[in-house]
N, C-alpha and C positions, 0 to 999 in steps of 0.2 A: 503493500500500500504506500511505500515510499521509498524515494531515491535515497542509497550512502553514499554524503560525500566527504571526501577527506583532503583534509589540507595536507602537507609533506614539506614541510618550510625547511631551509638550512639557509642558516644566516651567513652571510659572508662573514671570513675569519675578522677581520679589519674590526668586525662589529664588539665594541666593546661591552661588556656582561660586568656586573648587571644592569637589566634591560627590563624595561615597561612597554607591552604590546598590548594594542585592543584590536582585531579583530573581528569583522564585521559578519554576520550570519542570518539566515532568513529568522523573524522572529516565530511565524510559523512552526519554525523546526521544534521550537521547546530548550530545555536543556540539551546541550554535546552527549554525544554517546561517549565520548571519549575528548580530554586533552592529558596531553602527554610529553615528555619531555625526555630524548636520550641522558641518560646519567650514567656512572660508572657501570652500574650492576645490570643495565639495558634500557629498553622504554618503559617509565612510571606515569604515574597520572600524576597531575604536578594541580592547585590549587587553584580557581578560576573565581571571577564575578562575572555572572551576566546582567546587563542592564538593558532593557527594550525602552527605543525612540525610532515612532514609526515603524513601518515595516521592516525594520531590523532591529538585531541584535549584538549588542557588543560584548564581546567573549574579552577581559579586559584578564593577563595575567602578566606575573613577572619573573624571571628567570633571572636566580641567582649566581655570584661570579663562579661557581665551582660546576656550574650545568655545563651540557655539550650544547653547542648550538647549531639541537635539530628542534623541532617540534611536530608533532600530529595533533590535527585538530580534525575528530569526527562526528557528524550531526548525519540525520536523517532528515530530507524533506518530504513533507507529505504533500508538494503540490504537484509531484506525477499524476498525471492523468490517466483514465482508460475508459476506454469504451468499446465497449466488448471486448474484442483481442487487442485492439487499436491503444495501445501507450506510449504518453508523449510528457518531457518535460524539456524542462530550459533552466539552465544551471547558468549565474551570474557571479563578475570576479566584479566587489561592488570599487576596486581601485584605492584604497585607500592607502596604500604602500608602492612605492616604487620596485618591482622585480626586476633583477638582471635577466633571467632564465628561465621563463614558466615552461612549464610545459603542461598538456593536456590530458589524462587518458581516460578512457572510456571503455571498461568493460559490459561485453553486450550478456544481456542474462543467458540463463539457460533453457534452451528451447524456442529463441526470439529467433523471429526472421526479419526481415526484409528491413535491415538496419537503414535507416538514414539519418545523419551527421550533420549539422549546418551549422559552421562551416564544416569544411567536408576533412576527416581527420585520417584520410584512407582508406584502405580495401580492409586494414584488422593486418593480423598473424595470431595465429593461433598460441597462444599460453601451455608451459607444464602442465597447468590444473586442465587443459581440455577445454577452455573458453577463450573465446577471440576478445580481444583487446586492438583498439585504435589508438592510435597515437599522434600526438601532433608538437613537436618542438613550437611556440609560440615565441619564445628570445624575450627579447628586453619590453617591458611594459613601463610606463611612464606613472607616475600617478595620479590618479585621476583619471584614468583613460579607464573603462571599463572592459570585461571580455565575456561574450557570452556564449553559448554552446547549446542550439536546441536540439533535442534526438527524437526520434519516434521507431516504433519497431511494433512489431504481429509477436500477441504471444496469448494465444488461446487460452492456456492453462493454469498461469500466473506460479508458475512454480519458480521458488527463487531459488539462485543460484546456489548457494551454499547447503541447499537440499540435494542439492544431487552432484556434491563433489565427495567423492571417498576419500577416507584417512586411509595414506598408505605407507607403510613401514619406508625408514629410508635403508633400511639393511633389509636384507632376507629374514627372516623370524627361525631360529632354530627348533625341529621338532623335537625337544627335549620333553620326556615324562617323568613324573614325581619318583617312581618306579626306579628309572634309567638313572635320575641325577643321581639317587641314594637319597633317602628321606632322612637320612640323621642329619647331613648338612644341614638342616633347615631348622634343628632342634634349639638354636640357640635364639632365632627370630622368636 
């Protein structure tokens, strides 16, 4: 019933921490599914305020001098559309920061056809997971210049994506039995 989209920020090194960001997001969306911030131990959820003005929201946090400067910022919007098979939205960068390097991507669900991209972000290549993904190098955006990205696509059955991706071992799985290992080993567990 709605689009995940996610931000993927990496600050240039130049950028001196610590640092205050706000972030602008449909207010629609509700709270972030997620913000998050590389640190030593990997990606954590790092503390946020949202404040809504107008049809937006600002996701306002601050990243202290010992953080890595990445960030994820993920929210769901529920202004996809559909009707019938017919689903269509339109994802907006509202400009509020100057990017050296955006780039675009667009995974198409599971079971969508007749993908169409505006602007047009290419033909896709198909993903490890088994799903096409488009992609579009975007380069340096100014601030204040907006970007926006309508998609629409055929998908009968609204099955999402992550429904129908399998967890698959990254090693071969050893058929070992309780039997075979020796069950005393396990005695001390």
């Amino acid at each position: 019933p709605s689009a995940l989209v996610i931000y993927r920020i990496t600050l240039p090194a130049e950028v001196a921490l610590p640092l205050d960001l706000a972030l602008r997001i449909p207010a629609v969306a509700g709270e972030p599914h997620a913000v998050a911030a590389r640190q030593l131990d990997g990606l954590n959820n790092i503390p946020y305020e949202r404040q809504v003005s107008g049809a937006w929201a600002t996701i306002s946090l601050s990243l202290p001098q010992y953080q890595a400067q990445y960030i994820q910022l993920e929210y769901y919007d529920p202004t996809l559309t559909t009707d019938g098979a017919l689903r269509s939205f339109t994802y907006q960068w509202p400009g509020d920061y100057a990017v050296q390097a955006m780039s675009i991507q667009v995974q198409q669900p599971l079971e969508a056809t007749d993908m169409r991209i505006s602007p047009s972000l290419g033909s896709g290549a198909l993903g490890q997971d088994g799903l096409v993904y488009y992609l579009a190098e975007i380069g340096a955006v100014p601030a204040g210049q907006t970007v926006q990205i309508t998609l629409a696509y055929q998908n009968s059955r609204g099955i999402l994506s992550l429904d129908g991706l399998q967890v698959q071992p990254s090693a071969p799985i050893p058929e070992t039995s309780l039997e075979s290992a020796g069950w005393t080993r396990f005695l001390p567990w």
